[in-house]
Each structure stands twice: as C-alpha cells, then as structure tokens.
N, C-alpha and C positions, 0 to 999 in steps of 0.2 A: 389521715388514714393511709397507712402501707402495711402492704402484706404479699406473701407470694403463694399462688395456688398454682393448682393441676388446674391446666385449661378442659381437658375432658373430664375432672368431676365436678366443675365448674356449672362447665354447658349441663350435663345434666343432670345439679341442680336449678338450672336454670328452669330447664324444658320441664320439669314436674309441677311447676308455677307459672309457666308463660300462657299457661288456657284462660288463664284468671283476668291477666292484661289484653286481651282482647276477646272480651266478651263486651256486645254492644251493649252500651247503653245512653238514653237520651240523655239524661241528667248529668254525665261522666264528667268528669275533672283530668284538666291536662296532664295533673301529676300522676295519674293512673295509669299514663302510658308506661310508668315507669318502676321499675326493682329498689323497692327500699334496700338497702346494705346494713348490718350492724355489725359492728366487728367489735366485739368484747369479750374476755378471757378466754383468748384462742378460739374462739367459735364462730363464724360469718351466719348471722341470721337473714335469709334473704324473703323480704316479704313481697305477694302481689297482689290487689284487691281489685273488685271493682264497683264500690261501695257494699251489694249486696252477701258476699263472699270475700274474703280475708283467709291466703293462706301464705304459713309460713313451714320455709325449710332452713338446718341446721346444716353447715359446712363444717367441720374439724379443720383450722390452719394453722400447720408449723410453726411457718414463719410469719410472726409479726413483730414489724417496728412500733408505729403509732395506730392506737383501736381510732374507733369514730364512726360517721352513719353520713350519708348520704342518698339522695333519688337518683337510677342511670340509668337511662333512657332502657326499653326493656329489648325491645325488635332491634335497633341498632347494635347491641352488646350481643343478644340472641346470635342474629345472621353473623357476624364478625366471627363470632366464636367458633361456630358450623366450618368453616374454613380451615380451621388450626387441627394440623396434628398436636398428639400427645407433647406435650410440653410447659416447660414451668414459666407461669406468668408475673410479671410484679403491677401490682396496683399500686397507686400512687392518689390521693384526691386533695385536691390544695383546700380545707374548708373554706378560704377568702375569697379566691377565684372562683371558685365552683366548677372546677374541669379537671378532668381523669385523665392519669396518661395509663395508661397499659403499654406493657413494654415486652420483648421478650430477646430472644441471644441477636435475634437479626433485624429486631424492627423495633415500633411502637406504632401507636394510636391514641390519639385525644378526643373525649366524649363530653359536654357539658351537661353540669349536673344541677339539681336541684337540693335548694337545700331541706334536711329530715325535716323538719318543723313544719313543712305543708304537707306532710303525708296524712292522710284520717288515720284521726286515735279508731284501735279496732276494741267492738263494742266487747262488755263483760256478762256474765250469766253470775257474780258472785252472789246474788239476795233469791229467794227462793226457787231456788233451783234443783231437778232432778238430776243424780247420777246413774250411770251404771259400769262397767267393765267388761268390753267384750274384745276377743281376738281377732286378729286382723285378717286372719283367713277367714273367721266365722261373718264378718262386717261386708270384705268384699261379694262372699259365696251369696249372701244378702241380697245385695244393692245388684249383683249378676243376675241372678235368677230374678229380679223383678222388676228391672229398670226400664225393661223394650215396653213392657204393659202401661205405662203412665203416660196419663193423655197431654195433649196440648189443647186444650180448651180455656179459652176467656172467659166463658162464662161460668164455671168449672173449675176455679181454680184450686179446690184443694185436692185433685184430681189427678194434678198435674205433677205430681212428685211421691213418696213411697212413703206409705204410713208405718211406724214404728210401734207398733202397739208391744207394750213393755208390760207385762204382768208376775205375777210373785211364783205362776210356774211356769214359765218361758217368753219369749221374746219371737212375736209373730213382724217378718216384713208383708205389707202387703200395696200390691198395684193395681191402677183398675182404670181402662178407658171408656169404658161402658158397654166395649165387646168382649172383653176378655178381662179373666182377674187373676192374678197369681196371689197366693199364699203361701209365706215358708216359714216353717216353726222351725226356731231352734229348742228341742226341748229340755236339753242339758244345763241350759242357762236361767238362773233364777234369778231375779228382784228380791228388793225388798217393800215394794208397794206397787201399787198399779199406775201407771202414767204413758204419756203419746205424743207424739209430735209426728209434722209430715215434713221429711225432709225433700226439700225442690229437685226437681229432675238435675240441676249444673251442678252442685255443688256434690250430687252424687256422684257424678262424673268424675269431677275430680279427684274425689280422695279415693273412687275405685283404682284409681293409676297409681296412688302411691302404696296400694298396699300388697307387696310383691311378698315379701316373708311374713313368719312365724314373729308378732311381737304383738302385747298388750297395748290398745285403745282404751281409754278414757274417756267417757262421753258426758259430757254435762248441758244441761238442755235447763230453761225455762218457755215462759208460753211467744217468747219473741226470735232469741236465738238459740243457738247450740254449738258448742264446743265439743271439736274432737279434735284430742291431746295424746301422741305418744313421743317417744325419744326421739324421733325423727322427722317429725312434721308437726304444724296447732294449724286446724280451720275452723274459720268463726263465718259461721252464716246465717242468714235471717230465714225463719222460720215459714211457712205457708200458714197462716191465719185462718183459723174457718174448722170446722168437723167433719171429718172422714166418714163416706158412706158406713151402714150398717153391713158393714160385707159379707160375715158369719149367714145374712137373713137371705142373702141370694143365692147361695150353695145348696143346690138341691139335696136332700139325703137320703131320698125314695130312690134307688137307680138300681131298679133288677137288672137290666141288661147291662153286663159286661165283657166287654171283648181285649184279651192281650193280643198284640201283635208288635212284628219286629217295629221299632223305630224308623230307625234307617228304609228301611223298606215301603212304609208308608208313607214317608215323608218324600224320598226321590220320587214314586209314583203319581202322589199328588201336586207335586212341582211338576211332572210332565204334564198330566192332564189337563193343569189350570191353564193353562197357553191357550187351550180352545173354549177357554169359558167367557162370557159376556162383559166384556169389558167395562158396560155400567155396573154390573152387578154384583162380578167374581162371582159367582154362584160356581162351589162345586158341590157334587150329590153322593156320599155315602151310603149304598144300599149292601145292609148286614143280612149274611145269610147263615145258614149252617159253616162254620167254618172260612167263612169267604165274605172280605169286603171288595163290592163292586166302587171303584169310584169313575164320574164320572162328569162330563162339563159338555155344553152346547154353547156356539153363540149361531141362534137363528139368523141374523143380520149378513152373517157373512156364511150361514152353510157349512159351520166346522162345526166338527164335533169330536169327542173322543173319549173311549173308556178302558180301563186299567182292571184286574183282579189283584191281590193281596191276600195273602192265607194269611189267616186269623183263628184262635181260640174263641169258639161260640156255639152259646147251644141256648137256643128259644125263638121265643118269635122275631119273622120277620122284622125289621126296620130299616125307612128311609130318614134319611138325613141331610138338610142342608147347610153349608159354613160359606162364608166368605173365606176362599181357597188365603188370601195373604194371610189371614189374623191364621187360618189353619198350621201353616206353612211358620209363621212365627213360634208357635206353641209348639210345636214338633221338633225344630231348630235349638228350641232353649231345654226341652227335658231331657238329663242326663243320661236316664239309662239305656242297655239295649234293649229291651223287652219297655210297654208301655200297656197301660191296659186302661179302654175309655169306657164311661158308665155312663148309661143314657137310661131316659124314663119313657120318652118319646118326645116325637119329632117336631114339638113347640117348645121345651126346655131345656134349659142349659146343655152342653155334655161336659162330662169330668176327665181330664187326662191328670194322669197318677202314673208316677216312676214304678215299674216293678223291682222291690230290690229286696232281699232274704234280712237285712238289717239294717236300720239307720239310727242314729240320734235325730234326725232332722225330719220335716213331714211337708212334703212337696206336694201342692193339688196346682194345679191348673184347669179354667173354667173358660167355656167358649160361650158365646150366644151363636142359636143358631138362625139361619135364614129361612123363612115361610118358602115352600118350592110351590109352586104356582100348578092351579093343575090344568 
C-alpha cells in the first residue's frame, strides 16, 4: 500500500474514530488499539471498533501507487500526526514486514503494523431488518435534546441509551433516568410501519460528532444491531436488548397550572440559589404566585440559605414545588427557546417544561419528577 495524503485531513479523519479505539473494554483485543486502513479505488476507508461499536470513515486520495489494508497502531499515528503542520504525507506499508514508513519533505517515521485479517468482521443487519431515512441535522437535533437524560444504571439497562420509537406518523426520541424524561417528535417524518430500538448512550456519542452538515442517513436496525449509513461515515452497533418504559403513561396531561417565563432568567437564578441548598438533597423550592416565581434553597446543617424572585406569566392558585436543583438546572440548560412555559397539577406530580415557540415541525416536552418538601 502507498499513497500520499493531506496530514490535516488525515488527522481529522482520524479524530472522528479515535473515541471508538479507546473505549474500555474487559473483553478488548490488542488489535483494537488499532485503525484499520483500506485503500481501494482512490478511497482510504478507515475503520475503529471496539467490538461493541464499528465505525467507519471515507478519505478521497489523489495520489495512489499500490491500494491494500492494513491495522496502525491508532494513539501512536493519532499523537504523531497532532504535531504536523499542513502538509502532504506519503504512506508506504511493506505487507511482508508489516511496518509503515511515513515520510514527508524533511523526515519520516516507522510504525508496525498488523496484519487486516485479525481485524473483527463488522456484524450485518441484512435478514429482517427495519429501515428508515432520516437527515442528519434531524438525527443529531435527536440524539442532542435527549442524550443528558439517559441513565447509567445496571440494573436498568434499557434505560441507559435513547429509545427510537419509529411509527407511520412520526419518529419520537425518547430518554429517561427515572427523574427526568425527554421526548422529541419529529412529526414531518413518516414510516412505513411501526418499529424501535434503543440506541446506547456511546454510540450516540459518536455519530452526534460526525454529523456537522445537511446530508441523508440511512438507518437499518433489526432486534440485535443497527446500521447507520451515509456518504461519509457507516456505524454498526449492538443494540440494548430489553423494552423500553411505557413513557407516554408517565406524562401527566391534567396540568391547569401554567406558567411562562424567560429561560435564561430562571435558569441563572436557580443556578444561584442551589449553592445554598442541602448538599444531601439538592432540594430547591419553587413557590408560584400571581405573577412571580419565588425560588428558593436552605441547607439547616450549615445555616445558609437563600432566595431569588423571577417574573413569570401566572394567574391561579397558589403553588409550592420541590426539584432536585441539578436535574432542574439540566432541563433548563437543554430547552431551546427564550420563553418556556412549566405545567404543573400539584405539588406530588411531575412538572412539564415546553419550549414556547409560534411554529415548529418538531414537539419538545421535557418532564421532571419532583421532591416531597418536608414540612
């Protein structure tokens, strides 16, 4: 294999695959420290796996003498490359010896390599498998608005990554840790049958990085893995096993009390306030009046306290309200718009944060559980 590349489109191809080579795992294999290469009809396919996850990017190269594939080393080739200005590299891999020379106007470097044939075959979704077609902006907007909500629980585990609920009139993300749920319809987007899968908290990670522009996804799923395919990137990942909460049955839908108020405004407030709330607890306290949310936080242990007002749209009764100020402070952080407006029933169930916005295609709820305030 020889060929000559840009060392800066190089590196970051590199770096949209390097999360993948150092993700721990007990099981791992030595050859996973490392970047598969394929270099065939002008293209450098560069794979990283680590068993669980399988992804792959597409390089364009000029210049090539002789195609081929080998494994090089991934961190060693990584950090090297971080070093280099802008300039053009020549690859070089002896498939006998199994060692790379890189070279460039004033140097080189030798990196031993392994050979393709010990890489894992990356698994397939061809035998009954769901598809669908979504955009890459619409995939990320997704996996953003709902990713911070999924839990890390063991016992829990389908809990722990983003449910894709795929129906014939739209396409719901949904996260849930058991304090907080996010749901986001896209409702522009239709199927053509109903189907689900929960994608894992990493692999969402990942492909959230590479999807910077306006291009077509290809998503093929059966009940084990899922394939996501466009011109530019393929990730093959193992599926989360098991059924997704009934989520639709925890949204409360009785909520006379609604209040809008600025975003920003609430949320810097109650980022103040929680500094003096009870460090076991996080206990911050929402007390909704005519117009005015009181918020406020004690911790008796150490004799602080402190409270905040916020002007708010509101007109009925009274209500107190308790949250754990972080999950608060999360939910507030991720809704888009300026204005938000929260719907409560009282002061043992959920509350509802909802983007205020004059138009969308899209349908953003965010759900809190709240804290018993003690009296």
């Amino acid at each position: 294999m020889k060929f000559v590349v840009s060392s800066s489109e190089l590196l970051s191809s590199l770096q949209s695959v390097s999360k993948v080579t150092t993700t721990s795992n007990k099981n791992r294999l030595p050859i996973l420290d490392n970047f598969l290469f394929n270099l065939h009809n002008n293209t450098l396919l560069i794979t990283a796996s680590d068993l669980e996850t399988t992804l792959l990017v597409s390089l364009p190269i000029n210049t090539v003498e002789r195609e081929g594939e080998a494994a090089i080393p991934a961190k060693l080739l990584t950090d090297t490359l971080k070093e280099f200005p802008e300039q053009p590299l020549t690859f070089i891999v002896d498939p006998d010896t199994l060692l790379a020379e890189i070279s460039w106007s004033s140097g080189k470097f030798n990196l031993p390599c392994l050979a393709a044939e010990e890489y894992p075959q990356i698994p397939t979704v061809e035998d009954d498998y769901n598809s669908i077609t979504i955009s890459s902006n619409q995939l990320m907007e997704g996996i953003t608005k709902t990713i911070f909500a999924t839990a890390d629980d063991e016992l829990r585990p389908t809990m722990n990554g983003i449910f894709l609920d795929i129906k014939t009139d739209g396409l719901t993300f949904v996260a849930s840790d058991a304090h907080k749920l996010v749901r986001y319809k896209l409702l522009n987007l239709k199927a053509e049958k109903d189907c689900s899968f929960i994608l894992p908290k990493k692999p969402a990670g990942y492909i959230r990085g590479l999807l910077k522009d306006e291009f077509p996804v290809e998503l093929k799923f059966n009940d084990k893995h899922a394939v996501f395919t466009s011109s530019r990137f393929n990730m093959t990942c193992r599926l989360i096993e098991g059924v997704f909460p009934a989520y639709n049955s925890v949204i409360p839908t009785d909520n006379p009390k609604k209040i809008v108020a600025d975003r920003v405004e609430l949320m810097t407030a109650v980022r103040r306030v929680s500094v003096f709330s009870n460090q076991a607890s996080n206990l911050i306290k929402l007390k909704i009046t005519d117009n005015e949310i009181n918020i406020s936080a004690q911790d008796l242990d150490f004799s602080t306290s402190a409270n905040e007002r916020v002007a708010c749209r509101y007109e009925g009764e009274d209500i107190e309200i308790g949250f754990k100020s972080a999950f608060l402070i999360d939910i507030l952080s991720n809704l888009p718009s300026t204005e938000i407006s929260v719907e409560l029933s009282d002061p043992g169930r959920a509350g509802l944060f909802i983007p205020v916005e004059e138009e969308s295609e899209d349908d953003l709820l965010m759900l809190l559980m709240p804290i018993v305030i003690g009296i």
